[in-house]
C-alpha positions in Angstrom: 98.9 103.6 88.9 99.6 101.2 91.1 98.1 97.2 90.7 94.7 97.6 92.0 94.1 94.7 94.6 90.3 93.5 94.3 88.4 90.9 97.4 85.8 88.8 95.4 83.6 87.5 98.0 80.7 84.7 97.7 80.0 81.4 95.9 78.7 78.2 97.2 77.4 77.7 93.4 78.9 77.5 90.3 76.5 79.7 89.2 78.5 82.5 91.5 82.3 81.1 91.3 82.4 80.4 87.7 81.7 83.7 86.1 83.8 85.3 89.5 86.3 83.2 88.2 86.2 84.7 84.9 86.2 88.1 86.1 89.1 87.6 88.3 91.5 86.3 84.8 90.1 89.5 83.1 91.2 92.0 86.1 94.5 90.2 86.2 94.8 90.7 82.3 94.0 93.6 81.8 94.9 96.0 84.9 96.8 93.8 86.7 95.3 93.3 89.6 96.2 91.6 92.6 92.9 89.3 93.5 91.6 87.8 96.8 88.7 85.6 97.3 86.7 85.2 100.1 84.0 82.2 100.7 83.2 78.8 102.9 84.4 75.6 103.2 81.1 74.2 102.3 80.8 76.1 98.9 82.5 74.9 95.2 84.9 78.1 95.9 87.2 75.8 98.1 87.7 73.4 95.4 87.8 75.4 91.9 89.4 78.8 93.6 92.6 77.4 94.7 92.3 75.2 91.4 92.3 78.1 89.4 95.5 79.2 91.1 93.8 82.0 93.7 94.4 82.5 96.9 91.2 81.8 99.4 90.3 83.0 102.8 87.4 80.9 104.6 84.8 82.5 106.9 82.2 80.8 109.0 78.4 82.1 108.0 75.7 79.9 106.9 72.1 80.4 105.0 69.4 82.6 105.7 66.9 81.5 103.0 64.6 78.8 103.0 66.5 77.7 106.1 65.0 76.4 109.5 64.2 78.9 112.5 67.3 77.0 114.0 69.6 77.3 111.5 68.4 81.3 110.7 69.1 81.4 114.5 72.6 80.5 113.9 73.6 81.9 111.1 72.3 85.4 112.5 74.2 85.3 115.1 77.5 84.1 113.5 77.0 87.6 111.7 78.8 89.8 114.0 81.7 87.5 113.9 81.5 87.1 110.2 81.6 90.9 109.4 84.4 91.4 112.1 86.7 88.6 109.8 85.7 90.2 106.9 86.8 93.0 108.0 89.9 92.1 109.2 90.1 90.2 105.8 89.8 93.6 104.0 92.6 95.6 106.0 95.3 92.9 105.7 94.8 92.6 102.3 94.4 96.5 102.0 91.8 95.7 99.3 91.1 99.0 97.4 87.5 97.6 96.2 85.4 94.4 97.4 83.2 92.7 93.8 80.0 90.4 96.1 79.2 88.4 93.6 76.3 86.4 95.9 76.1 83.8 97.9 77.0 83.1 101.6 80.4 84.9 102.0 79.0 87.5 99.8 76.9 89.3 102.3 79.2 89.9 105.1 82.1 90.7 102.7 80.0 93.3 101.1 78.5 94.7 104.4 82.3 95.5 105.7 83.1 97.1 103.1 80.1 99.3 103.3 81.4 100.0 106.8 84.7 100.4 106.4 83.8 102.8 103.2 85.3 100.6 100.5 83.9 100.3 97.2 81.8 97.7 96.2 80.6 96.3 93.4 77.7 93.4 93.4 77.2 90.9 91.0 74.3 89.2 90.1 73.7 86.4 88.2 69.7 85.4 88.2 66.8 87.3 87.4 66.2 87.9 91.0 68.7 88.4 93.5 70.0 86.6 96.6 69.6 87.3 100.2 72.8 89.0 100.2 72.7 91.1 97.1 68.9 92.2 98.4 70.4 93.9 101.6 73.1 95.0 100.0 72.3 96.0 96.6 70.8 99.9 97.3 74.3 101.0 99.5 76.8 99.6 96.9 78.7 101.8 94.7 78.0 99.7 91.3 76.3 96.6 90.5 76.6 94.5 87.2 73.8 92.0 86.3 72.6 89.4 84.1 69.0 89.7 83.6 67.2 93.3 83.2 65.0 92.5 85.8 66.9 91.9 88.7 68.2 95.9 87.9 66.2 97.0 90.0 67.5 95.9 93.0 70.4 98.1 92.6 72.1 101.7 92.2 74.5 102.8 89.9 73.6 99.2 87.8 75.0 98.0 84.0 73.3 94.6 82.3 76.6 93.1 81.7 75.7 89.5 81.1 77.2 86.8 83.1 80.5 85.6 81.8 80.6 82.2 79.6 83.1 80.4 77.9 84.6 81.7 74.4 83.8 79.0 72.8 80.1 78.8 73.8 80.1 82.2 71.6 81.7 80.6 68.3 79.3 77.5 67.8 77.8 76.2 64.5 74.5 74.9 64.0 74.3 71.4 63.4 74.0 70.6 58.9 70.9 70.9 57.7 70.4 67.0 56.5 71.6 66.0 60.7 68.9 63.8 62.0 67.5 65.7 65.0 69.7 65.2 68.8 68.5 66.2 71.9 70.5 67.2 74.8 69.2 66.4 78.2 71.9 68.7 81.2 70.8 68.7 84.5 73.7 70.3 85.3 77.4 69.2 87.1 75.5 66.8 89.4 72.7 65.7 86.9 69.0 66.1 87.7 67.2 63.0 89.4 63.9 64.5 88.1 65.4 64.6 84.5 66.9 60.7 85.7 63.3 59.7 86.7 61.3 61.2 83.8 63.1 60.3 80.5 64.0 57.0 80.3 60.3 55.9 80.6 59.7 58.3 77.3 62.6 56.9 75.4 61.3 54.4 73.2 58.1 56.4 72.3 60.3 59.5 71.6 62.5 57.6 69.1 60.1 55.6 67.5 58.3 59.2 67.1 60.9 61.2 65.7 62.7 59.7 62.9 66.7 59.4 63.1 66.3 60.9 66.5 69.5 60.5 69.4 69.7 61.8 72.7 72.5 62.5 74.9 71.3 62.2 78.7 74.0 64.0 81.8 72.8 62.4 84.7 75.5 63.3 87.1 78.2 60.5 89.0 75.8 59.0 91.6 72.9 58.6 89.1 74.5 57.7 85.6 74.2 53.7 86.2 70.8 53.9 87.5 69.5 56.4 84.8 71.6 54.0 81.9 69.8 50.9 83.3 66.4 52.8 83.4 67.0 53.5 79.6 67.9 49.9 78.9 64.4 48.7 80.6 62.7 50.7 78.5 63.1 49.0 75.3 64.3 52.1 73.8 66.8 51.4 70.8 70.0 51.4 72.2 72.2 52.8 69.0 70.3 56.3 69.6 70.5 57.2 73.4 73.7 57.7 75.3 74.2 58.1 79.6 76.9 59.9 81.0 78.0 60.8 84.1 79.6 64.0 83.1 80.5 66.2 79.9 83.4 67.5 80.2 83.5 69.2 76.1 80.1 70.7 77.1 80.5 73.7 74.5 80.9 70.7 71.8 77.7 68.3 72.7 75.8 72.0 72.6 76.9 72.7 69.1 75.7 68.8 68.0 72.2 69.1 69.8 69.0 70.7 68.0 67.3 71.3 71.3 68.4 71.1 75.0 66.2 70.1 77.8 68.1 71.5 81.1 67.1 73.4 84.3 67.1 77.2 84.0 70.4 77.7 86.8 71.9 81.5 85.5 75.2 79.7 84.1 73.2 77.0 82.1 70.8 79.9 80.5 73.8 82.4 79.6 75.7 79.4 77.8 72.2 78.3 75.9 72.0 82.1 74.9 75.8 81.8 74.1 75.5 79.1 71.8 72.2 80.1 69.9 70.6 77.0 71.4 66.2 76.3 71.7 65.9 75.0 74.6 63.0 73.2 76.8 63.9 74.7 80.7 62.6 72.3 83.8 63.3 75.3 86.9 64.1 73.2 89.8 61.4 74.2 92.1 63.1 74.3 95.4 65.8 77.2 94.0 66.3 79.8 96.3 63.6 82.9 95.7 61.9 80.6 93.1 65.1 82.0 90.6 65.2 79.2 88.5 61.7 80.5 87.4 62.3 84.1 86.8 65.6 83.1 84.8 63.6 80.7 82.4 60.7 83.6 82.1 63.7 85.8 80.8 64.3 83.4 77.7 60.9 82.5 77.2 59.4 86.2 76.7 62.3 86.5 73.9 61.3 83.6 72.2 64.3 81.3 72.5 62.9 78.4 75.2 59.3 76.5 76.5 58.9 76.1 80.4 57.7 73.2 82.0 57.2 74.0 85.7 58.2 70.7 87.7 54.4 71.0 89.4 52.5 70.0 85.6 55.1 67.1 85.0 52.2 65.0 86.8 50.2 65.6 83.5 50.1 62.0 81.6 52.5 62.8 78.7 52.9 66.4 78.6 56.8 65.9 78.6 56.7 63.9 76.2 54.4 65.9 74.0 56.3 68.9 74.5 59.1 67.2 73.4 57.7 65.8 70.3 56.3 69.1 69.4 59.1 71.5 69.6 61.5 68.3 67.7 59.0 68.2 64.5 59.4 71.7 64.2 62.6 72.3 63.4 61.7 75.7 61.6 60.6 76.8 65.0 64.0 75.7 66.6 66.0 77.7 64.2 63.7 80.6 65.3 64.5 80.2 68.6 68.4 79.8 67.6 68.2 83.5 66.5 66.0 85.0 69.3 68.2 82.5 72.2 71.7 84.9 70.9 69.9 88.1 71.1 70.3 87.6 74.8 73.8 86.7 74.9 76.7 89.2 76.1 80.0 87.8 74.8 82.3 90.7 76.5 80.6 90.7 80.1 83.9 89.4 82.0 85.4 92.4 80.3 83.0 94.5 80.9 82.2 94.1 84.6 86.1 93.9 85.2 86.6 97.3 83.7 83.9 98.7 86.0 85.3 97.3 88.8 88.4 99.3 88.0 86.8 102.2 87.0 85.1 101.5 90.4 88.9 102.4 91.8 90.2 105.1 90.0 86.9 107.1 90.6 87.0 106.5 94.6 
């Protein structure tokens, strides 16, 4: 058989690219496949495709959702244009099957393909899908997702999990005689809600909790604002750390008893990964209100509290939460075993053997 040559369009998150990213390695590994990615200049596909040593073709299309009329406008009628370099995309590169993986590129990638009677395969990451996986999802051939509840969408559909790191898979809990840590990820650029909130709460959380540290990631334009905001407070400063950026994330999950973080698809599969309890803020603005439905997930198995960002006005319920859920460390380790239950450490595998399949079936 000859090397099958795959188009992944989408991205614009790293939510999307990422686990893309991870199924591209696996199709190359295993079935030797010849991979293309399509996306924008404005997504993190321009910076960490060509990083990861693919080739990338650039399209112009912009949003749809929770857009205004004027930008819907444009973007609706850069469409026809879009699908016509998609589809010229997929007959230069003679691509035997087209994996959407959401996002802006996604839709008119996947749409061509329906056209030009390619397979495709979509990708979902959230517990409810995108714009483009929406109109698409009922005329593709296969669709892998994350959550159960975005199945539904979809025909022809496998709950693969969304691809995570190795090592997120192979952590160990922190010893039983560690003083409690808490991890505060708002994600690569840091959360300015999670900036705001916490350092006001530091001193009264330590003094609280005995032996208690916390780690705060407030992201590169916030990290000497949040640091200062922490030294204001009076908390000690022996047991609370600022950073920028954590580059050995996998590592600071293993050390941390319970993460607080926003509920983005890639942050919940790696807390699942890792066995981690978690405390999930969904930032409220997310497209589709996903950040919600993917925190729901985790929350009706057990393994995570939500806090919706519109009862963070309540005096001190953060920092009640917080105190509850780190003086109950038997209830942590509860949610440790219920947070793995929803983990799926072969889904790059998986969803890249489908894709072939996908091929060979056509």
């Amino acid at each position: 058989m000859t090397a099958p040559r795959i188009l992944i369009a989408g991205g614009g998150t790293g939510g999307h690219i990422i686990p893309a990213l991870a199924v591209a390695r696996e199709l190359v590994v295993r079935h030797n496949a010849e991979i293309l990615f399509v996306g924008t200049a404005r997504g993190l596909e321009s910076r960490l495709v060509p990083a990861a040593g693919f080739q990338l073709k650039l399209i112009e299309v912009g949003p749809l959702n929770k857009v205004s009329l004027a930008t819907r406008l444009r973007t609706l009628a850069q469409l026809p244009l879009s699908l016509l370099a998609c589809s010229k995309i997929i007959s230069e590169f003679r691509a035997d099957a087209v994996f959407g993986v959401g996002g802006y590129a996604s839709g008119p990638a996947m749409g061509a393909a329906i056209l030009r009677r390619v397979p495709a395969m979509a990708f979902e990451p959230n517990a409810v899908p995108g714009m483009a996986n929406r109109l698409v999802g009922k005329r593709v051939q296969a669709a892998a997702v994350n959550f159960p509840p975005a199945a539904k969408w979809f025909r022809n559909v496998e709950v693969t999990g969304i691809p995570v790191r190795p090592e997120f898979f192979t952590l160990t809990a922190p010893p039983e005689n560690a003083p409690p840590h808490l991890l505060i990820f708002g994600g690569s650029q840091g959360a300015r809600l999670f900036n705001t909130l916490m350092p006001p709460l530091a001193s009264a959380l330590l003094e609280a909790v005995p032996g208690l540290t916390l780690l705060h990631q407030a992201g590169a334009r916030h990290a000497e604002t949040t640091r200062a905001a922490y030294q204001a407070s009076g908390a000690d400063p022996a047991r609370w750390r600022v950073e920028a950026f954590l580059d050995n994330m996998a590592e600071q999950f293993a050390a941390a008893h319970l993460v607080m973080a926003r509920s983005g698809a890639s942050t919940v599969a790696e807390l699942a990964a890792a066995g981690k309890p978690s405390l999930l803020i969904p930032f409220a603005a997310a497209a589709d209100d996903h950040q919600r439905r993917n925190a729901e997930v985790m929350v009706q198995a057990n393994a995570a509290v939500m806090l919706e960002e519109s009862r963070l006005c309540e005096p001190n319920l953060l920092l009640h939460t917080l105190l509850n859920l780190l003086s109950d460390p038997a209830r942590l380790q509860s949610w440790s075993a219920h947070a793995r239950t929803q983990a799926h450490p072969a889904a790059a595998e998986r969803i890249a053997d489908r894709l072939a399949s996908l091929i060979q079936r056509h």
